[in-house]
N, C-alpha and C positions, 0 to 999 in steps of 0.2 A: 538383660532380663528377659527380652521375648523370645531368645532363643534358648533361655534357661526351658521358660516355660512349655515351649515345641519340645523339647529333650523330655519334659515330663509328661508331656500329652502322649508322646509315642511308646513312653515304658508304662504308663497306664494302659495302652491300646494293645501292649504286645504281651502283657499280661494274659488281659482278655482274652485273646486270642491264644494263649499257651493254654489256658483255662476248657478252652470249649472243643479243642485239638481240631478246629475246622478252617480252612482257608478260606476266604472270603470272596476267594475270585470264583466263584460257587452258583449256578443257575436254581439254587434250591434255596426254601426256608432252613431258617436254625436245622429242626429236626433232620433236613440232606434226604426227605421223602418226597414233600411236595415242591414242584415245578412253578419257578418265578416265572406269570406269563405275561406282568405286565410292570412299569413302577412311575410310580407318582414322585417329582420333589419339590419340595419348599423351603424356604428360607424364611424366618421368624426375625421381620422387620419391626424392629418398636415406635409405629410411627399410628399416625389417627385414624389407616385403618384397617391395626393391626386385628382388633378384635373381632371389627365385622366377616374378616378373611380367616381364624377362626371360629368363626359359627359356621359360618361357609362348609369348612373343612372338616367339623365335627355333622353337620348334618348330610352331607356330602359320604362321608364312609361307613357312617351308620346303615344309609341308604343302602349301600353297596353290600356289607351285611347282609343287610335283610333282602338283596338279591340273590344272593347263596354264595357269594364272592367271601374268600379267605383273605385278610388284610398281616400282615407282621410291619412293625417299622423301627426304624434304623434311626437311633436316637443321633443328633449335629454330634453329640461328643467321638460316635463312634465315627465319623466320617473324615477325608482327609484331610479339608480346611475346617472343622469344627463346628461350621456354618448350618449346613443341609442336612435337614432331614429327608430320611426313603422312604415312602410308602409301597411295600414290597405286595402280587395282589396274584394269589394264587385260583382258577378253579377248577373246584370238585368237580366230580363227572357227572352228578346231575343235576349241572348248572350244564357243561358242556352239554349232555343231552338233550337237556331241554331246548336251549340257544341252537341247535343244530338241525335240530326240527323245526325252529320257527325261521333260519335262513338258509333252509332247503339243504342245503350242506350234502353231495353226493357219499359215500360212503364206500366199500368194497362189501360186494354179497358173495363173488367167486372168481375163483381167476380165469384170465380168459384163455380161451381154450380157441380164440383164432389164431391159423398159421402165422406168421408175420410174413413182410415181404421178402420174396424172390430177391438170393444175394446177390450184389451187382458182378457184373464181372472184373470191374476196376476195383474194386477192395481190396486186391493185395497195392495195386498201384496208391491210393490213397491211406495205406495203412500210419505212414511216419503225420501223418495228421486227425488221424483218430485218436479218441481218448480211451480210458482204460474202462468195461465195460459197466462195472459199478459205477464209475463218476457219472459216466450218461446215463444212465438208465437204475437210480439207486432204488428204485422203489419195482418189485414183478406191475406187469398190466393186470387190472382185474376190471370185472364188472362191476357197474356200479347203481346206487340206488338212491334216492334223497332218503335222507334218515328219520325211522321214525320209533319214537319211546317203546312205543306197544309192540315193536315187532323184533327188540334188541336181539333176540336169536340167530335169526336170519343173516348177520352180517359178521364177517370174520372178527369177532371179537378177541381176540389173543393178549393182550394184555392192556387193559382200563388205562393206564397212565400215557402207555403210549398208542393207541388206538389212531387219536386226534393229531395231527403233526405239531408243531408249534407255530406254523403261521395260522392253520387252522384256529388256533386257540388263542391266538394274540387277536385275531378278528373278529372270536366271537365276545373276548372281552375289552374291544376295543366297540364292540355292537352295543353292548351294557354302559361303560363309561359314557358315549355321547348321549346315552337315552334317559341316565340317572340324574332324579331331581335334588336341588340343594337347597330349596325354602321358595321362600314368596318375599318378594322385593316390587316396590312400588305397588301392591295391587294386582302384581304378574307372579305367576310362578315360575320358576328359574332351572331350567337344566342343563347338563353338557358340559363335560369334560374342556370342551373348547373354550366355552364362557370365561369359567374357573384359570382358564391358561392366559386369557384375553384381562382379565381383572387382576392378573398378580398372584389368584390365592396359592395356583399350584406354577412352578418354575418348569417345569416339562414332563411330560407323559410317553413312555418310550415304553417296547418291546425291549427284551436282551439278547444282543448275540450269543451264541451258545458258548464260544469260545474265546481264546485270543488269535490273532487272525494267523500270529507266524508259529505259534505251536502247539500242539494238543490238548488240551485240559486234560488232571491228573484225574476225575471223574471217570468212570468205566461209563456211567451211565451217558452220559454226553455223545453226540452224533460229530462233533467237530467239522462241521458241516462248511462254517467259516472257514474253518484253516483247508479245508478241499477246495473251497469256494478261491478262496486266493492261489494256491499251490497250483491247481488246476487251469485258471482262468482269469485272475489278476492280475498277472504277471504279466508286464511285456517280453520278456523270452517266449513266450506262448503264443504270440501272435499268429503261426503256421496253424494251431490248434483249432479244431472247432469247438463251439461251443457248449458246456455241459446244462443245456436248456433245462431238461426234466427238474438238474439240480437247483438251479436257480429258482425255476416257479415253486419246489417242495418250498426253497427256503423262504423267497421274498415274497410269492404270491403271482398267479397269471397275468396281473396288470405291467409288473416290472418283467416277468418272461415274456408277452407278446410285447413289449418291446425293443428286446437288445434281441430275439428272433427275428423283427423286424430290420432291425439296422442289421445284424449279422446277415440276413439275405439281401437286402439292398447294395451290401458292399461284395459281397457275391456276385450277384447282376452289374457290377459298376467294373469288374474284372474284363470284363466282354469289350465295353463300350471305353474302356482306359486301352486297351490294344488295338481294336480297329481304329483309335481316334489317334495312338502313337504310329501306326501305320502310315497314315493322313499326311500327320505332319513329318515322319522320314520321307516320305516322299515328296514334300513340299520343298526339303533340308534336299535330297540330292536331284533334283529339278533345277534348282535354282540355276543354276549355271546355265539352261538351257531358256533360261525366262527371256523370251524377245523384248519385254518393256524396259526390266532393268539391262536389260543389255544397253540399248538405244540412249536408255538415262544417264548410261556413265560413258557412253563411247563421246567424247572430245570432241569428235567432228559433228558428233548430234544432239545431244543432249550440253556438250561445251557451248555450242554455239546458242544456244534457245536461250534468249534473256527475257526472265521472267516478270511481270507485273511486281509493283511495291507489297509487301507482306502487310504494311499501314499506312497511315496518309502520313505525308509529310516527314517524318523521321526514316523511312527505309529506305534502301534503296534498292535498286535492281538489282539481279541476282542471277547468276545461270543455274540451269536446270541438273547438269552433275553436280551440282552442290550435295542432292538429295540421294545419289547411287547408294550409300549403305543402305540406307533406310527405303529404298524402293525393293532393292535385297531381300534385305528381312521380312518386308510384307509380305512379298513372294512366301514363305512359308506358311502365311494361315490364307495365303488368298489367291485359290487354283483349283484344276478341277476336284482334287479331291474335298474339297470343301463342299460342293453343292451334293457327292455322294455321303460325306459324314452327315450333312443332316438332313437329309432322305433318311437315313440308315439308323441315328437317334429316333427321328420320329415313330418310328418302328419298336428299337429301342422300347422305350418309355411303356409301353402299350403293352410290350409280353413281360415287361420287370412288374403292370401293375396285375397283369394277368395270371400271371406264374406264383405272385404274392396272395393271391383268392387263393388260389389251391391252397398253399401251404398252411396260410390261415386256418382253412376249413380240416385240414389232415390235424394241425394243431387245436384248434376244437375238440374233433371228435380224443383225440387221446390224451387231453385233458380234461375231457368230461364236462365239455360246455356247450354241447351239441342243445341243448335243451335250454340255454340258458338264457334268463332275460336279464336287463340289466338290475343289476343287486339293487336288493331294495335300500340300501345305503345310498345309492347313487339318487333315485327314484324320490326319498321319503323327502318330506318340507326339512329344508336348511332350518337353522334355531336362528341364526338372524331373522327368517322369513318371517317365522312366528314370533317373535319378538316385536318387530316392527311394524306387523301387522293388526293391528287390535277390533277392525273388524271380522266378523265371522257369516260363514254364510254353509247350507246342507252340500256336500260333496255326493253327484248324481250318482254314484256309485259307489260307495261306503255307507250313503245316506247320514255319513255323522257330521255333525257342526266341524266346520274346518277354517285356520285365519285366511284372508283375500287381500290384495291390495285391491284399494276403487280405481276404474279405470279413468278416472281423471286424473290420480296422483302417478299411475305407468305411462298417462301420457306427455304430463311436468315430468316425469323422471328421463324416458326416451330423449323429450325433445334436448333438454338438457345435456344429455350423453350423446347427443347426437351433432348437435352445437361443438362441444369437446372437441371429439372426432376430428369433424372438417378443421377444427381451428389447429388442430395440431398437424393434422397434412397437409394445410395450408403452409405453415410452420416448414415444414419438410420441402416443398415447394419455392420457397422463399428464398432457404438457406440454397437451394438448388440456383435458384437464379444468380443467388449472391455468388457463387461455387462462378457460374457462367460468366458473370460478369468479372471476377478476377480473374480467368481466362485473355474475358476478353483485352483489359486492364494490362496484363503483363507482356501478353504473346506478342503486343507491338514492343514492350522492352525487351524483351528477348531477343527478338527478330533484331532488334537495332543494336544491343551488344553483342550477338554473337554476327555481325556481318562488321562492327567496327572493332572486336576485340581481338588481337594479334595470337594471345596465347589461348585463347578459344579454336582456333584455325586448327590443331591435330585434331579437334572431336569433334569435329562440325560437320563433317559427313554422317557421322554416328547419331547425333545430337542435335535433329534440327528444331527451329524455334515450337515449330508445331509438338514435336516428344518434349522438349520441356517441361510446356504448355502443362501439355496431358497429364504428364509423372507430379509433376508437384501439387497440378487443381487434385487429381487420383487421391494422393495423401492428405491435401485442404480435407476431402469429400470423403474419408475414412474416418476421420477426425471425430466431424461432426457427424456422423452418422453413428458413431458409439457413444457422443455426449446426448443424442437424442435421443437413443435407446436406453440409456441409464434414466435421464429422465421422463419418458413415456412408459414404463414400464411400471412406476408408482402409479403413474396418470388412470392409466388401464384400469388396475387393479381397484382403483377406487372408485374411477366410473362404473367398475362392473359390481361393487359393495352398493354404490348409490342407485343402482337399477334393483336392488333385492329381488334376484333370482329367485324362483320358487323351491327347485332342488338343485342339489348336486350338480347333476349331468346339465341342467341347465344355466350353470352358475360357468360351468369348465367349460361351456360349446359358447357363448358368449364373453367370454374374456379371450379362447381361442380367433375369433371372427376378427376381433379388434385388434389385438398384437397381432396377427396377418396381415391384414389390411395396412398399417401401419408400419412392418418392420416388410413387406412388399411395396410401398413407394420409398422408403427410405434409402434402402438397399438398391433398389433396380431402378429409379428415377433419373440418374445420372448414366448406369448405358442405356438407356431409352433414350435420351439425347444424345450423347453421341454416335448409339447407332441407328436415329429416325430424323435429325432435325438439325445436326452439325454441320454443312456446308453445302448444308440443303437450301438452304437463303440467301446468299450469301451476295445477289444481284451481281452486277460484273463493273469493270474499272469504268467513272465516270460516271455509274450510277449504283452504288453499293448501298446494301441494306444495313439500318445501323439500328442497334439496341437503345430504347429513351432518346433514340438524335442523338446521341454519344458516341456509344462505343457500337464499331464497326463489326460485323457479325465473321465471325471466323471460317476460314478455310479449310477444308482437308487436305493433305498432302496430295502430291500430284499420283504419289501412287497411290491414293484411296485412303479412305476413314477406317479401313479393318485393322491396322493394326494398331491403332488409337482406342480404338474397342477393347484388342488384344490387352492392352496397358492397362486401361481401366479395370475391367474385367480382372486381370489378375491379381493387380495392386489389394482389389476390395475383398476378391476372396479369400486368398491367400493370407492378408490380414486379419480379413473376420477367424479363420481356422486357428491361427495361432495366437491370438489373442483367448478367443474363446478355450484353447485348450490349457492356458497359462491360467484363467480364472476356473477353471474345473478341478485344477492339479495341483496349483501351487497356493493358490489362497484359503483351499481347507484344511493343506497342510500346516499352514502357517499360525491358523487358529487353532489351531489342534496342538501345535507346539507349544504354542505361546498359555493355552489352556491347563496343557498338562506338568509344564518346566517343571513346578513343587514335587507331585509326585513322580515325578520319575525315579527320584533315586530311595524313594520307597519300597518297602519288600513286597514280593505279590501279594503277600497272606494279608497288607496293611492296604493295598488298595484294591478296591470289591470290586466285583463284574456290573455293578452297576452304579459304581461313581467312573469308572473305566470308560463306559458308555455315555456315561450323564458329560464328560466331557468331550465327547464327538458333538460333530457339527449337526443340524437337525437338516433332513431330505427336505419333509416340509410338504405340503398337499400340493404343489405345484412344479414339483424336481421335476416330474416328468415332460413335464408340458412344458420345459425350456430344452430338454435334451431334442423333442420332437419341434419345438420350431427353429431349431438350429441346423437339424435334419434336413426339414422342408425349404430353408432359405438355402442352404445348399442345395438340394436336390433343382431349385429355380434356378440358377447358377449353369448347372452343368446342362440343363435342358434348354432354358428359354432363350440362350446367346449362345449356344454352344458353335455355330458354326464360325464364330469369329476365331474361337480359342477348342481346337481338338485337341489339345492338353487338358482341360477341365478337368474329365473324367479319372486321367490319372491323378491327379492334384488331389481330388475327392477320397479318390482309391487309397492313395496312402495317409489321408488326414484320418478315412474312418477304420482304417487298422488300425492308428493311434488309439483315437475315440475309444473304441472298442474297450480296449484295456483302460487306459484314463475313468471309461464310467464306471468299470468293473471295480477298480482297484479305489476311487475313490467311494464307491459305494460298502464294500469291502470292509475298506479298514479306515475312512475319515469320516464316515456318516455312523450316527446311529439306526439301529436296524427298522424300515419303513415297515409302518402296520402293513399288513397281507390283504389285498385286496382281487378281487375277478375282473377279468374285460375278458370278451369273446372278438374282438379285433380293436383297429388304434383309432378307431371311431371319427369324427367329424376331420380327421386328417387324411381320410381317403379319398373321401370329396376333393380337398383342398388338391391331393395331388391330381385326382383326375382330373381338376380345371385346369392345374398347370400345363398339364401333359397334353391338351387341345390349345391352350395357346401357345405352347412353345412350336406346336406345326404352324403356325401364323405369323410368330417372330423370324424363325428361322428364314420362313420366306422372304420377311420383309429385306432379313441382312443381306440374304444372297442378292438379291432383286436391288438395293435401292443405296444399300453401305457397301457390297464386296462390287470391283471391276468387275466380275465376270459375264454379265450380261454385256455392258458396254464390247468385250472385247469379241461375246462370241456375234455380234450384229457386225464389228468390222469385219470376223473371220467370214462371216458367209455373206455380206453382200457388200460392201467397199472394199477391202481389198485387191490390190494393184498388182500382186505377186503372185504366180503359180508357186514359184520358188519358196518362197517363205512369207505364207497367208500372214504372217503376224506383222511384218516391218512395216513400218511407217504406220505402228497403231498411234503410237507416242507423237508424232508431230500430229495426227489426223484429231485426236482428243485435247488439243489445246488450240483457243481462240486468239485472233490476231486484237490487239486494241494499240490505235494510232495516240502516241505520246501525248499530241499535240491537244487530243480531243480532253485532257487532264483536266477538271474544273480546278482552282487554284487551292479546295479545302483537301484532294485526294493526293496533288500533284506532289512529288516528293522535292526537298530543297537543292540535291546534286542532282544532276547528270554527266559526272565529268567523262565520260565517253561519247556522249552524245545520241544516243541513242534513239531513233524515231519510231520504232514499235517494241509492244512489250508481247508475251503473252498469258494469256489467264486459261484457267480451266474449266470448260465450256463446253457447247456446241451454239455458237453465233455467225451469222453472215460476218464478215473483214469490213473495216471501214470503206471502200474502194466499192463496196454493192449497195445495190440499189434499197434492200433494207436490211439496212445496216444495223451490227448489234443486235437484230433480232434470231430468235431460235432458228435455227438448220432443220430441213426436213429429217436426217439424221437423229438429231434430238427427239423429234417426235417418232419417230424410228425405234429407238431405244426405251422411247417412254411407253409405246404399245407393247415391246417384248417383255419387258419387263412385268407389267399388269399378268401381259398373259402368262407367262415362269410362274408369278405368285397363286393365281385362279388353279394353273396345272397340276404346281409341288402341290397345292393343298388338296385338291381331290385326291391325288394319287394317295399320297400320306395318307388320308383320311380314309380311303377307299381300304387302301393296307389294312389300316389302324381297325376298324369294324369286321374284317373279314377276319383276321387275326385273333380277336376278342370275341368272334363267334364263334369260331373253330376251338378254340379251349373252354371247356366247359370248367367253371368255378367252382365245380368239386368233384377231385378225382372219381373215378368208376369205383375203384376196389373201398376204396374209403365210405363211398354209399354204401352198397356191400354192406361193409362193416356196423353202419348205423343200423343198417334194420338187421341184421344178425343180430347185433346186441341189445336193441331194444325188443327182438322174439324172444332172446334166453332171459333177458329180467324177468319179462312181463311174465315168461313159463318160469320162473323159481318163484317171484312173486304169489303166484296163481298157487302153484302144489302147494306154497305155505300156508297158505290161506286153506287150501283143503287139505292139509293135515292139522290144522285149527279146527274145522268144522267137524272132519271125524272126532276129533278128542270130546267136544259140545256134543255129538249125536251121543258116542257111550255115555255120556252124563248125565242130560237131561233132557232138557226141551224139543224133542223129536220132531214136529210137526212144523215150529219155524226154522229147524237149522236145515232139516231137508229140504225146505226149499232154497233155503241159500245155498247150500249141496249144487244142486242141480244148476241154478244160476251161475255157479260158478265153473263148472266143469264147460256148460256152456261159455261161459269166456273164453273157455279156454282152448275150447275148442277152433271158436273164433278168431282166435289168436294165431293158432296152426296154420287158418284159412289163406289168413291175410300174410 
């Protein structure tokens, strides 16, 4: 019977639709004249409080109405599932006009008549990565003007409908819907489109895509803007492609263009720093052979014969020192000279990617017409929770009108409270860290003790020693939880920063950004901060070892160094974070989007409409952005602030944000519905954030080289202990490890075999020999190495630093010709402006009032002349 009844619902529908001879997959009302720029749906729930959400909803479009807004709707019968009603929300032009003037809205007055830039001479070399020059550039440059009613002549009017683009116009009715009222509730009056989304009445509020994403719409009128948008630049075949930016801001708005501009230049600059850093490490890769440490480590006679202290008390046992030749090998690749030049050379780095980004920014300003712009008063105006929530009032010193406040004694309960949160959750973060340490510490003695008694272990035990274990499996523990805590901190956030009730916008997005930083910054980088500032940094020596709660005994670094423990770590997290993060970008709005649309699909076009098509895309949501950019930034931390342990990073990064790229394009494209159109004139409270990184990452880096990488230790033998003209590096390997006498063993460290009998072991150190006079205590050597080291760290960072400012003064943050360009074009406005206005005033003197238009005559010629001056 229900699928009798679906078999009647569809020869009803296809009726209709034979009926009216229009397809439905249609960006137009019935009539196929006016332009759908916005759509409302709901679902008509029969429950108790069906009725109040009808009043809601009749008083609510009435309003809308009587804002000059055009409403048509889309009765449940005509829709796929039966269910949904459309509320379809057309406007006229002098709703646009009005709306346009009151959000300053730039306009075109003429086209611009400056040269463009001097062609490069590499443009035939970069031609097969150019796009075609309509895709880049769909719209001529013109000059521009904020728009205003009285002056409608002045501005290349050519045709009323399309004048306005469609993000223009979805923003300025998306300006209307958050500002329209729907009744008085409680004693309060009630507005916003958000409220109404928030309480059930309305099911979602979407813009339409013009098209479908993989093929044309049959519309003449239609721009198929989408299907260029995918064709062009969703695609991963496209990858080699640059980006068609202009096209993107026409469609999505400058908030979503300044930032896949931003990623697309960042992964530009990340090209640089992925081949000087591949460089690093081939060279680390055909060095290796010539490494005198791992030499010594795996030579038989030297590194065979060194029997090493217990890895734990009591269960280990001694061990010789070529146990570890792979793995001293492989260090050798992140840990050598060219390490301490890779991050000198990042540090640098960092400073012209953030420097070279102002420019661009400022180029992309001016020629998107935000040279003047202040942050939209969208951003700016009180949030309607603010006012909601607030129900005192008090005179605003500068509007002089009554406006709501919170009292500062409830933002001070609110702060302390969201402040409390906070600590309590990066304590949280901290905790699970220690926990992370303590299985560490927990295992590495079992480790250590199967893999020296376990026979079929013995082929990968070179490869495999307990200390990489260790690392690889805590790395994946500390992955784990580091995505359960970000799934759950991220409600946390969000609510802490609902419970602070932000005044506006921009102050709502720069305080939820502060907290998810702070927050997914210890998460993320708390664990290499241990192990590259405080892992085998403690770790006292045999007979008097440092131990964690009187427990567990504090870990070791391999004899060849803590860097490539770093190395592991560091990879394990990023590399993880990257693909996990790009499986939830790609595959999970796929999947709801399948799983959404299964019914109709096997629907005819004409039976399912452009805007149930979209109503079943996933929603962007006010906050898309703001997880694409701290995904960005937790990367961009990554490849900067530990970079010299791992100079692979950068490539790592390089080819995740080529994916990225496309992934956001493509998911935006064709799995989202189309985001309201919004302005930003750069990525705001994120460039701070980077600039902080980019000054500590010259502080880390020093630390690695200095206190985690051998190479200080080795270049203090090279120039003042070594014994050999011959070969300054031999006998670094015996000279860096300390003598301790068996016998000195207390009975809690002493292990339970000896069956060699063995009377010294040795640790990794710099201690006097039991045999001197102070014994077990530090070598001058040690303090040797502890002065170089200080002084390495104080050096890189001025030099760095000295670079880093001289670098950053020498590029000035907004190109010369691009200046140029602003005041050219704000002399030719201000002269088009100006003659209009005096051929305005001639037309008043033939008319009438002679005596006041001549002096505005004169006043104004005077501008204008002033104008020429200046």
């Amino acid at each position: 019977r229900q699928s009798g009844r679906r078999y009647n619902l569809f020869l009803k529908r296809r009726l209709r639709i034979d009926k009216r001879h229009q397809s439905k997959d249609s960006i137009f009302f019935r009539d196929g004249v006016r332009r759908i720029d916005f759509v409302l749906s709901y679902v008509d729930d029969l429950n108790k409080e069906w009725e109040k959400k009808l009043e809601r909803r009749k008083e609510f479009e009435s309003n809308l109405q009587k804002a000059g807004l055009e409403l048509e709707t889309e009765d449940k019968k005509e829709s796929e599932d039966g269910k949904i009603y459309f509320v379809k929300i057309h406007a006229p032009w002098e709703v646009l006009i009005t709306y346009a003037e009151v959000l300053n809205i730039k306009v075109p007055i003429k086209e611009n008549d400056i040269p463009s830039m001097v062609e490069n001479p590499l443009d035939c070399m970069l031609a097969p990565l150019r796009l075609p020059e309509k895709v880049m550039h769909p719209e001529p440059d013109y000059f521009t003007a904020p728009f205003s009613k009285d002056k409608q002549e002045l501005y290349l009017i050519n045709d009323e409908s399309t004048f306005f683009s469609p993000s223009m116009r979805n923003r300025i009715v998306n300006y209307i819907l958050t500002r329209c009222p729907y009744g008085t509730e409680e004693g309060k009056k009630k507005f916003g489109i958000k409220r109404l989304l928030n309480n059930g009445t309305y099911s979602a509020a979407y813009p339409l895509h013009d098209c479908q994403y993989w093929k044309k719409a049959n519309d003449p009128n239609c721009d198929n803007e989408r299907y260029t948008l995918y064709m062009e630049w969703a695609r991963f075949l496209r990858f080699y492609k640059e980006q068609p930016l202009d096209l993107i801001r026409k469609y999505y708005g400058e908030k979503i263009g300044i930032y896949f501009a931003w990623l697309g230049f960042y992964t530009e600059m990340l090209f640089l720093a992925a081949v000087v850093g591949l460089i690093c490490f081939l060279y680390g890769l055909f060095t290796m052979d010539e490494n005198m440490s791992s030499k010594e480590i795996c030579d038989p006679a030297i590194g065979g014969e060194i029997i090493m202290c217990p890895l734990c008390d009591r269960e280990c046992e001694y061990w010789r020192l070529n146990t570890t030749c792979q793995s001293s090998e492989y260090s050798h690749l992140f840990d050598n000279v060219a390490t301490l030049f890779f991050a000198i050379f990042m540090g640098i780095w960092v400073t012209l990617f953030l420097e070279f980004w102002k420019r661009r920014q400022a180029r992309l300003k001016y020629e998107w017409d935000l040279v003047d712009f202040e942050e939209e008063q969208q951003q700016l105006q009180l949030r309607p929770e603010y006012e909601a929530k607030c129900t005192q009032k008090k005179k605003n010193p500068v509007t002089q009108e009554m406006e709501p406040y919170l009292p500062v004694t409830s933002q001070a309960v609110r702060f302390c409270i969201s402040g409390t949160t906070v600590l309590f959750w990066v304590s949280l973060i901290i905790a699970s860290m220690i926990a992370v340490i303590v299985y560490r510490l927990a295992v590495y003695a079992a480790f250590a003790s199967l893999m020296e008694n376990t026979q079929s272990l013995q082929p990968i035990s070179g490869l495999l020693t307990p200390q990489l274990a260790t690392s690889v499996t805590a790395s994946c523990l500390n992955f784990v939880i580091i995505m359960i805590l970000n799934f759950l901190y991220e409600r946390i956030a969000i609510w802490i920063t609902d419970m602070e009730i932000p005044r506006t916008h921009m102050e709502y997005e720069n305080r939820l950004t502060m907290k998810m930083f702070l927050f997914q910054f210890v998460n993320y980088y708390s664990s290499c901060f241990y192990v590259a500032f405080f892992k085998g940094k403690f770790v006292g020596y045999p007979g008097a070892y440092t131990y964690m709660f009187n427990r567990w005994r504090n870990e070791e670094c391999d004899p060849a160094g803590c860097l490539i423990e770093l190395t592991t770590q560091l990879t394990i997290v990023m590399a993880g974070k990257q693909i996990w993060g790009n499986i939830q970008e790609a595959i999970v709005p796929w999947i709801c989007n399948w799983w959404g649309r299964r019914k109709a699909r096997s629907n005819p076009e004409n039976l399912y409409s452009r805007w149930e098509q979209d109503h079943d895309l996933q929603t962007f949501g006010a906050l898309g952005l703001f997880y694409e950019y701290l995904e960005m930034v937790i990367q961009f931390g990554f490849i900067t602030l530990f970079v010299a342990s791992f100079p692979l990073a950068p490539l790592l990064a390089l080819m995740n944000n080529i994916l990225e790229i496309r992934v956001d394009s493509w998911k935006l494209t064709t799995q989202y519905r189309r985001p309201v159109a919004a302005k930003a004139h750069s990525i705001g409270v994120w460039q701070e954030i980077l600039n902080g990184m980019a000054i500590l990452s010259v502080v880390t880096n020093a630390f690695i080289v200095a206190f985690t990488s051998d190479m200080i230790p080795r270049l203090v033998y090279y120039y003042a202990y070594s014994e050999s003209e011959d070969s300054p590096m031999s006998g670094y390997i015996n000279n860096s490890l300390s003598v301790f006498q068996i016998s000195d063993f207390p009975d809690r460290n002493r292990p339970k075999l000896n069956p060699e009998n063995f009377v010294i072991c040795r640790y990794r150190d710099y201690r006097y020999p039991p045999d001197h006079e102070r014994r077990y205590l530090h070598t001058m050597q040690f303090w040797h190495i502890l002065a170089a080291k200080l002084a390495f760290i104080i050096i890189m960072e001025h030099v760095v630093f000295i670079v880093k400012f001289f670098v950053a003064w020498m590029i000035p943050d907004v190109p010369a010709d691009v200046k140029a360009k602003i005041k050219r074009e704000k002399y030719l406005t201000q002269k088009i402006l100006h003659e209009y206005e005096l051929e305005k005033l001639k037309e008043r003197l033939c008319q009438g009032d002679k005596r006041a238009t001549e002096k505005e005559f004169i006043a104004t010629e005077g501008r204008m002349e002033l104008s020429r001056a200046m």
